[in-house]
N, CA, C and O atoms as a printed pandas DataFrame, in Angstrom:
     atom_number atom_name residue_name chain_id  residue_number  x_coord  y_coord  z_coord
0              1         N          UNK        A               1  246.906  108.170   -8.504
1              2        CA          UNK        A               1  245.804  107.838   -9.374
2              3         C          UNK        A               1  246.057  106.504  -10.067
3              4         O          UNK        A               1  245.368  105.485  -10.120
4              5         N          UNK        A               2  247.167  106.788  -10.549
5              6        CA          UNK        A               2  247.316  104.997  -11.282
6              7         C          UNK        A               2  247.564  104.076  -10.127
7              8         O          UNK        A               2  247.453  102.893  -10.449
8              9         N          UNK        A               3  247.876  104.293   -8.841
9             10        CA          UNK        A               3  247.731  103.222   -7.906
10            11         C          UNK        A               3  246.547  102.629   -7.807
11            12         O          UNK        A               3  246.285  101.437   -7.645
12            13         N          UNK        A               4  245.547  103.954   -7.964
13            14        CA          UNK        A               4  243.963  103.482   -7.729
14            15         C          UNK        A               4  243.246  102.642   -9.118
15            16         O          UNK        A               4  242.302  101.865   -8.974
16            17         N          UNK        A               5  243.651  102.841   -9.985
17            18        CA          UNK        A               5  243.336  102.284  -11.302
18            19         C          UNK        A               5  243.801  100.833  -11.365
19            20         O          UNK        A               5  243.083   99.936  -11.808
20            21         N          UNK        A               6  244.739  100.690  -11.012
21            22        CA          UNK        A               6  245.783   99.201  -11.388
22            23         C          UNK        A               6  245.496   98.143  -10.084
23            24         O          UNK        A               6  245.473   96.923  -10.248
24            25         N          UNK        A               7  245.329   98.651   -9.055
25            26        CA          UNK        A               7  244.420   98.018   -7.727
26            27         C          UNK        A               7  243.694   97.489   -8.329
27            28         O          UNK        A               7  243.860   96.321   -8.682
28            29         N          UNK        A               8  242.514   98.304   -8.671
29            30        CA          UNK        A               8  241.149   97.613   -9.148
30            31         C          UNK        A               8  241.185   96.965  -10.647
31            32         O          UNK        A               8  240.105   96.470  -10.968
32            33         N          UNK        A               9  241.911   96.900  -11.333
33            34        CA          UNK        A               9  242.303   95.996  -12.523
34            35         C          UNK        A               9  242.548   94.926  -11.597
35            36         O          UNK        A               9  241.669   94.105  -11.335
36            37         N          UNK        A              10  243.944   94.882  -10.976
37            38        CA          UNK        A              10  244.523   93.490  -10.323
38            39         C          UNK        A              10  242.910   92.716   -9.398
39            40         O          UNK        A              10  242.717   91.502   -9.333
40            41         N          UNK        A              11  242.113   93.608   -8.891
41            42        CA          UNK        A              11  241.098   93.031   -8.193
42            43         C          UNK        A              11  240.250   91.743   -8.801
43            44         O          UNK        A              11  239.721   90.811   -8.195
44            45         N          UNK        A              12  240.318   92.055  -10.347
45            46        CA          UNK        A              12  239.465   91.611  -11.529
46            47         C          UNK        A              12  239.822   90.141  -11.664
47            48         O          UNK        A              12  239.169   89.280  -12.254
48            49         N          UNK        A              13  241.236   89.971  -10.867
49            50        CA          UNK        A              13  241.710   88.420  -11.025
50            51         C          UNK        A              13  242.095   87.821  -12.768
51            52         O          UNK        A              13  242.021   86.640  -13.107
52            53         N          UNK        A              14  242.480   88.916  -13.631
53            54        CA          UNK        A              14  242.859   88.983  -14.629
54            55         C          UNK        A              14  244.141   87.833  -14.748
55            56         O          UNK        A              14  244.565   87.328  -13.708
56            57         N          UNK        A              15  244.720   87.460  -16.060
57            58        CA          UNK        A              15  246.384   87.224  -16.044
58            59         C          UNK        A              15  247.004   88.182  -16.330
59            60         O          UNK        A              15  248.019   87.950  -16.986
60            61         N          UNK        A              16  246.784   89.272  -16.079
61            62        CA          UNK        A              16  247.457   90.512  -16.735
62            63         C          UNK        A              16  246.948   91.644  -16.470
63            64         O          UNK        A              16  245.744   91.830  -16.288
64            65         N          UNK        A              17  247.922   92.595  -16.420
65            66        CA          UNK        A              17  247.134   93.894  -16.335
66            67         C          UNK        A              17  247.767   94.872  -16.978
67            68         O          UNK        A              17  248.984   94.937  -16.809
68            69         N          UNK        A              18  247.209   95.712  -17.728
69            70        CA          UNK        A              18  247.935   97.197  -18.396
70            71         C          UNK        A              18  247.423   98.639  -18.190
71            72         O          UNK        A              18  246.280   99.064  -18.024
72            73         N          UNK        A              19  248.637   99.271  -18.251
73            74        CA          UNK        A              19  248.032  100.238  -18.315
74            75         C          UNK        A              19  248.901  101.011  -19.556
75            76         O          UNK        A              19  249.934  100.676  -20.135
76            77         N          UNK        A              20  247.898  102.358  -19.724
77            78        CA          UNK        A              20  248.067  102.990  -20.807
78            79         C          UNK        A              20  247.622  104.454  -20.571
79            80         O          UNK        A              20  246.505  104.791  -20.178
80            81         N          UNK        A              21  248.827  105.410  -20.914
81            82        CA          UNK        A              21  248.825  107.181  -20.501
82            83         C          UNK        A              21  248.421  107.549  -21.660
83            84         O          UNK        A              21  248.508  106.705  -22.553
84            85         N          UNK        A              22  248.026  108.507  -21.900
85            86        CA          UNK        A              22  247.971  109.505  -22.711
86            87         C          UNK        A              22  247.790  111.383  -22.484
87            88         O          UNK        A              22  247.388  111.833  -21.411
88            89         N          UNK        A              23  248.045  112.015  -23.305
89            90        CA          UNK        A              23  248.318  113.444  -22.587
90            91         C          UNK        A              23  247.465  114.446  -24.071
91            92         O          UNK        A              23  247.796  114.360  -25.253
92            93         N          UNK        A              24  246.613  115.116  -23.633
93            94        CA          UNK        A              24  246.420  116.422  -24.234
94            95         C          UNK        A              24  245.575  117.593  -24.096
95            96         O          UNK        A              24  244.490  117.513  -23.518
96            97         N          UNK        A              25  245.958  118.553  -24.536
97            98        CA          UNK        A              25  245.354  120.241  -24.248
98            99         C          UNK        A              25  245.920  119.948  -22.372
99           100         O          UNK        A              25  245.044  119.563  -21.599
100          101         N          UNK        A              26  246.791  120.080  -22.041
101          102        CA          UNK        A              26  246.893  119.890  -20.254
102          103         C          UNK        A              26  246.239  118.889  -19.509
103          104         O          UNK        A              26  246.077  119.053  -18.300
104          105         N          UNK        A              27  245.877  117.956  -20.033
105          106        CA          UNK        A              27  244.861  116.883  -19.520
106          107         C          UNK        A              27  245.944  115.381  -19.822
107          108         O          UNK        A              27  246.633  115.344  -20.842
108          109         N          UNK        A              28  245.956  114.504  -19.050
109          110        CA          UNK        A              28  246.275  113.200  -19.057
110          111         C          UNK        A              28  245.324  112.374  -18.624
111          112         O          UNK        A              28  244.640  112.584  -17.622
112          113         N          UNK        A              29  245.214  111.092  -19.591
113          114        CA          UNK        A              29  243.835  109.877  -19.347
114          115         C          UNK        A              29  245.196  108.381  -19.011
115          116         O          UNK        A              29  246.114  107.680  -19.435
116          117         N          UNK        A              30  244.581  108.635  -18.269
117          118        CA          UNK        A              30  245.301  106.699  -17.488
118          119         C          UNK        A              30  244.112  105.705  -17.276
119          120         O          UNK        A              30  243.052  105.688  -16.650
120          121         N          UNK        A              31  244.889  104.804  -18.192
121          122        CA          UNK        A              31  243.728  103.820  -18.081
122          123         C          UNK        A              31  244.487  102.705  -17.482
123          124         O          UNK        A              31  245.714  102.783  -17.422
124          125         N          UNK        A              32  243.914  101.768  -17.076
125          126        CA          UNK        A              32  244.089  100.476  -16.676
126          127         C          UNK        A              32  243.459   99.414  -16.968
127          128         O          UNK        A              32  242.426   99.286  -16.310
128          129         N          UNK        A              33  243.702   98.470  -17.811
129          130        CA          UNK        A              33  242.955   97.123  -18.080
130          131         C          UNK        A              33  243.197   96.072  -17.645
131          132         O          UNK        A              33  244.337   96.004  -17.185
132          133         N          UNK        A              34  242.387   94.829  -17.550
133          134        CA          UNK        A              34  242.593   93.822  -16.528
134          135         C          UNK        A              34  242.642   92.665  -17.390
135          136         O          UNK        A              34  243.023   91.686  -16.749
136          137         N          UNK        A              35  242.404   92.412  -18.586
137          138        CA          UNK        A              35  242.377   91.285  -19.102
138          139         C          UNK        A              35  242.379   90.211  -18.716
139          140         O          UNK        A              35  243.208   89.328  -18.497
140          141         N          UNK        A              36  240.994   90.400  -18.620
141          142        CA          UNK        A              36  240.123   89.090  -18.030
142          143         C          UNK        A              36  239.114   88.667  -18.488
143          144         O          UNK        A              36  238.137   89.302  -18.092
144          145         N          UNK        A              37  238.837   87.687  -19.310
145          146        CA          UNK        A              37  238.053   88.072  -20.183
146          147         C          UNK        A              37  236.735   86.890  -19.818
147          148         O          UNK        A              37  235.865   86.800  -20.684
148          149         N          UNK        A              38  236.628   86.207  -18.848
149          150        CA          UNK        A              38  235.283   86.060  -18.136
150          151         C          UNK        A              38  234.738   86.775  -17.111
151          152         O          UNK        A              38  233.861   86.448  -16.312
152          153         N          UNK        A              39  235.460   87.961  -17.241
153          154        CA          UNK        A              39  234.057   89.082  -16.545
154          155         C          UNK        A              39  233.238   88.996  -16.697
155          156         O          UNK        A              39  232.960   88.798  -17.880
156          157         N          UNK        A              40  231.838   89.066  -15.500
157          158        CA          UNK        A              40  230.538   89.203  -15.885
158          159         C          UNK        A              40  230.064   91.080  -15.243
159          160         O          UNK        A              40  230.513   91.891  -14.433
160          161         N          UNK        A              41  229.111   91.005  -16.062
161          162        CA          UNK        A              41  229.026   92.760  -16.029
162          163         C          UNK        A              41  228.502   93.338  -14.246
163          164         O          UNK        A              41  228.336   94.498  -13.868
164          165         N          UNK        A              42  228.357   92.101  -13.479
165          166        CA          UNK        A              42  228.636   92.815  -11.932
166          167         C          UNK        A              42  230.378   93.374  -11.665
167          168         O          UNK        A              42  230.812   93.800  -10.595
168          169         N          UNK        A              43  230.860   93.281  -12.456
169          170        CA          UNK        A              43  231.832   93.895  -12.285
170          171         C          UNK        A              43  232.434   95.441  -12.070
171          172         O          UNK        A              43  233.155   96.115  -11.334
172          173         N          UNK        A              44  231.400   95.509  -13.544
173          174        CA          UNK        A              44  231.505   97.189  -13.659
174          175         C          UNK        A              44  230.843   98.217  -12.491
175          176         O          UNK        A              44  231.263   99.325  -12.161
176          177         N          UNK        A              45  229.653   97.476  -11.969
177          178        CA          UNK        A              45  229.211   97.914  -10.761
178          179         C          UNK        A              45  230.133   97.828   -9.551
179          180         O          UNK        A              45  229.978   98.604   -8.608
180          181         N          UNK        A              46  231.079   96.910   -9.556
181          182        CA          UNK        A              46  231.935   97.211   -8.490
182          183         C          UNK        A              46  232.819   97.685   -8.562
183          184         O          UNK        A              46  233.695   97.550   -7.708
184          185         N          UNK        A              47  232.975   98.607   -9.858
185          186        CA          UNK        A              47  233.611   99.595   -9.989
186          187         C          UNK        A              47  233.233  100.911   -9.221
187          188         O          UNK        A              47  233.793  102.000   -9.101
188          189         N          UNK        A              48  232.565  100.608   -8.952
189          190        CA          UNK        A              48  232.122  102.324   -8.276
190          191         C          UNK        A              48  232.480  102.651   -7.231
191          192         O          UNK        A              48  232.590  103.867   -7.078
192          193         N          UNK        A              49  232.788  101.845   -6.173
193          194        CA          UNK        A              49  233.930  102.276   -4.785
194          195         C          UNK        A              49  234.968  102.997   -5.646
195          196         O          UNK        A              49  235.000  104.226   -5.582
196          197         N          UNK        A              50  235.839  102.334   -6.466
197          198        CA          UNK        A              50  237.501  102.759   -7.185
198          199         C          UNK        A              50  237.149  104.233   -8.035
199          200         O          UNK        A              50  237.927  105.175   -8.182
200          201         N          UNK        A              51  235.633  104.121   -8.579
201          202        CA          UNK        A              51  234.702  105.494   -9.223
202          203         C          UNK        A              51  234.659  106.718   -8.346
203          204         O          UNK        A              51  234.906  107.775   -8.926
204          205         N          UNK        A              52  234.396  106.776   -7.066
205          206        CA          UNK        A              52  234.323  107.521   -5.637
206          207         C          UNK        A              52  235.747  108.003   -5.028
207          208         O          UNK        A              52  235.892  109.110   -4.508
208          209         N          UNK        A              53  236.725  107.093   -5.149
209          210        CA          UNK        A              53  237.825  107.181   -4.404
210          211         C          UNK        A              53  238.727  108.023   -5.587
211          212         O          UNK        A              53  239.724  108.694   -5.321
212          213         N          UNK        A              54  238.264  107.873   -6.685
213          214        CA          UNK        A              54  238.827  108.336   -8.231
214          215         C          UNK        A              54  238.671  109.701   -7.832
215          216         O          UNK        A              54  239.565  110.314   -7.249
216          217         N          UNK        A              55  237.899  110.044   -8.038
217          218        CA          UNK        A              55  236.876  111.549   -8.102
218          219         C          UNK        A              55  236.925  112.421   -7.113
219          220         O          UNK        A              55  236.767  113.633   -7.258
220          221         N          UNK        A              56  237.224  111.654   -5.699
221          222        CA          UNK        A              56  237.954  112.619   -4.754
222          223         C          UNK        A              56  239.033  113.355   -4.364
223          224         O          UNK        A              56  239.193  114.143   -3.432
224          225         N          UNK        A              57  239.673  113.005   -5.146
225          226        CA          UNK        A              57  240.535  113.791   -5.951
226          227         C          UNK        A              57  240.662  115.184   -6.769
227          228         O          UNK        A              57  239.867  115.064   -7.702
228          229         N          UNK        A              58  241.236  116.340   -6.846
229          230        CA          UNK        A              58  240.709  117.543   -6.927
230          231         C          UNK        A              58  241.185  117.403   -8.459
231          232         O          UNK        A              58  240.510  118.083   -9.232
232          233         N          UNK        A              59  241.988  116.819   -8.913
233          234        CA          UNK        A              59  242.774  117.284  -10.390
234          235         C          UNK        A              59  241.894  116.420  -11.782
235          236         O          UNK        A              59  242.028  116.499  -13.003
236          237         N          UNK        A              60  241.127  115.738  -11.037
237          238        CA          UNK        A              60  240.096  114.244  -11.603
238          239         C          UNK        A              60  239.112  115.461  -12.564
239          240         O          UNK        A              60  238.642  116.482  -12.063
240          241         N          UNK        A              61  239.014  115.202  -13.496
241          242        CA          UNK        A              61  237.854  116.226  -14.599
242          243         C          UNK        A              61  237.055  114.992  -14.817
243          244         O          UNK        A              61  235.849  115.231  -14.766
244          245         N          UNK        A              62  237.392  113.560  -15.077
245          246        CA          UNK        A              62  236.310  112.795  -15.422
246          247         C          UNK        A              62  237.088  111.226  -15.460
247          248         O          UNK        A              62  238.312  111.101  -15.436
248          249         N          UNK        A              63  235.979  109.916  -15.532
249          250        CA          UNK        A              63  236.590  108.919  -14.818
250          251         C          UNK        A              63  235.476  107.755  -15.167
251          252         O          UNK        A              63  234.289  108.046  -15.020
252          253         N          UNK        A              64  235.814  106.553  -15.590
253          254        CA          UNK        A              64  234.916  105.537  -15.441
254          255         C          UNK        A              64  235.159  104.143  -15.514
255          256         O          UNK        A              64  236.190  103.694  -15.013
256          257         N          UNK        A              65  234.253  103.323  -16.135
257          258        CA          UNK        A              65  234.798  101.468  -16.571
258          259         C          UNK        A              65  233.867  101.101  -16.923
259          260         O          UNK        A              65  232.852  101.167  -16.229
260          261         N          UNK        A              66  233.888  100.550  -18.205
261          262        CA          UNK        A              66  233.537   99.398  -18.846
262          263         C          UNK        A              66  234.061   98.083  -19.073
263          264         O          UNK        A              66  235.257   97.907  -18.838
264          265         N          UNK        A              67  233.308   97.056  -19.525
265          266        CA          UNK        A              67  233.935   96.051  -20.158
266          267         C          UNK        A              67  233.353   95.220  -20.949
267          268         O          UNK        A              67  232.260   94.673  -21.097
268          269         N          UNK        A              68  234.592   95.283  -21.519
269          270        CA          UNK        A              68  234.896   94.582  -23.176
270          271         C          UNK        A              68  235.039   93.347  -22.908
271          272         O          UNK        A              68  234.717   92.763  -21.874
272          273         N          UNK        A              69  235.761   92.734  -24.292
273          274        CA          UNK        A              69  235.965   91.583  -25.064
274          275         C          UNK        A              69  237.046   91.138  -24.384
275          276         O          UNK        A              69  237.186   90.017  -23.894
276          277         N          UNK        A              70  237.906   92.159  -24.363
277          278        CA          UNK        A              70  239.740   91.942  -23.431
278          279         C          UNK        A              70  239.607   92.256  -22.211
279          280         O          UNK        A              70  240.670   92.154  -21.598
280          281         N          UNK        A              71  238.634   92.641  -21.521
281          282        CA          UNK        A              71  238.550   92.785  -20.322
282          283         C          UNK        A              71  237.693   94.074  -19.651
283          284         O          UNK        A              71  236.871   94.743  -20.277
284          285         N          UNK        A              72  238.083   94.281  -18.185
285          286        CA          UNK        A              72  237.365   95.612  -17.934
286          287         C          UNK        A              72  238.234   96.582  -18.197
287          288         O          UNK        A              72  239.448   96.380  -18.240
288          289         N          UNK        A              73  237.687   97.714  -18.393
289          290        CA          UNK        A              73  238.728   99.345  -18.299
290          291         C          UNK        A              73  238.176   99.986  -17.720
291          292         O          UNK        A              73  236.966  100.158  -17.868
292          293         N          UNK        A              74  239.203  100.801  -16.488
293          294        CA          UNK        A              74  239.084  102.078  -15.831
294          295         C          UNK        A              74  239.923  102.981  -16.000
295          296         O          UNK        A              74  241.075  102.551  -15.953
296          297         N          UNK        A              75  239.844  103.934  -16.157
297          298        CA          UNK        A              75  240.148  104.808  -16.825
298          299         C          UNK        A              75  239.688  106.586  -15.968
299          300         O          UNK        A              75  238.478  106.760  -15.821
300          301         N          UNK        A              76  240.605  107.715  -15.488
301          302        CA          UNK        A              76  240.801  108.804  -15.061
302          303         C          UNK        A              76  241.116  109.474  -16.317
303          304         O          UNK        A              76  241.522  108.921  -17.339
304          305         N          UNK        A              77  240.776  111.360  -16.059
305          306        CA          UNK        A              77  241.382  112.041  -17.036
306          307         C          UNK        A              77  241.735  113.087  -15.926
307          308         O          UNK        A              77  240.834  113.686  -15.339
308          309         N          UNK        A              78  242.863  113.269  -15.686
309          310        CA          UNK        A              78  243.591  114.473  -14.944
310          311         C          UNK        A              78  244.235  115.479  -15.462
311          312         O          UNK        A              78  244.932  115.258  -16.453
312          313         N          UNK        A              79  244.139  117.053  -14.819
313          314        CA          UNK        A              79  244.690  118.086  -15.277
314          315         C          UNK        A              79  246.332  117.793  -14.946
315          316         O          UNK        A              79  246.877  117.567  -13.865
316          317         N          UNK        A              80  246.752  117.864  -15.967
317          318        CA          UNK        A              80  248.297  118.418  -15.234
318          319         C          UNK        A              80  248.956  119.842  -14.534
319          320         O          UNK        A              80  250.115  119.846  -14.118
């Protein structure tokens, strides 16, 4: 899952990329940001291949991307 997250950050042509876990009630959210901060919002639409490939996944409860000021975020929430 974070392979699939950090792919599509690096896609963004960012200088940077992060990511960031978090864990609770049995659930973990991985996000990935691209910090890039002349994204234009066709971006988030080409998020939706990495949205599809996310979700096919059986442990995936929920999943998306926006973008901000610092860049885009995608972001999974998986059962552990």
């Amino acid at each position: 899952m974070t392979t699939l997250l950090v792919e599509a950050a690096v896609a963004d042509g960012g200088t940077k990329v992060s990511v960031h876990l978090s864990d609770q009630d049995g659930q973990a959210c991985i996000l990935a940001l691209s910090h890039h901060t002349t994204l234009t919002t066709g971006l988030d639409d080409a998020g939706g291949d990495v949205l599809h490939r996310i979700t096919a996944h059986q442990a995936v409860t929920g999943c998306g991307t926006d973008t901000g000021p610092d860049g885009r975020r995608i972001w999974a929430v998986i059962d552990l």
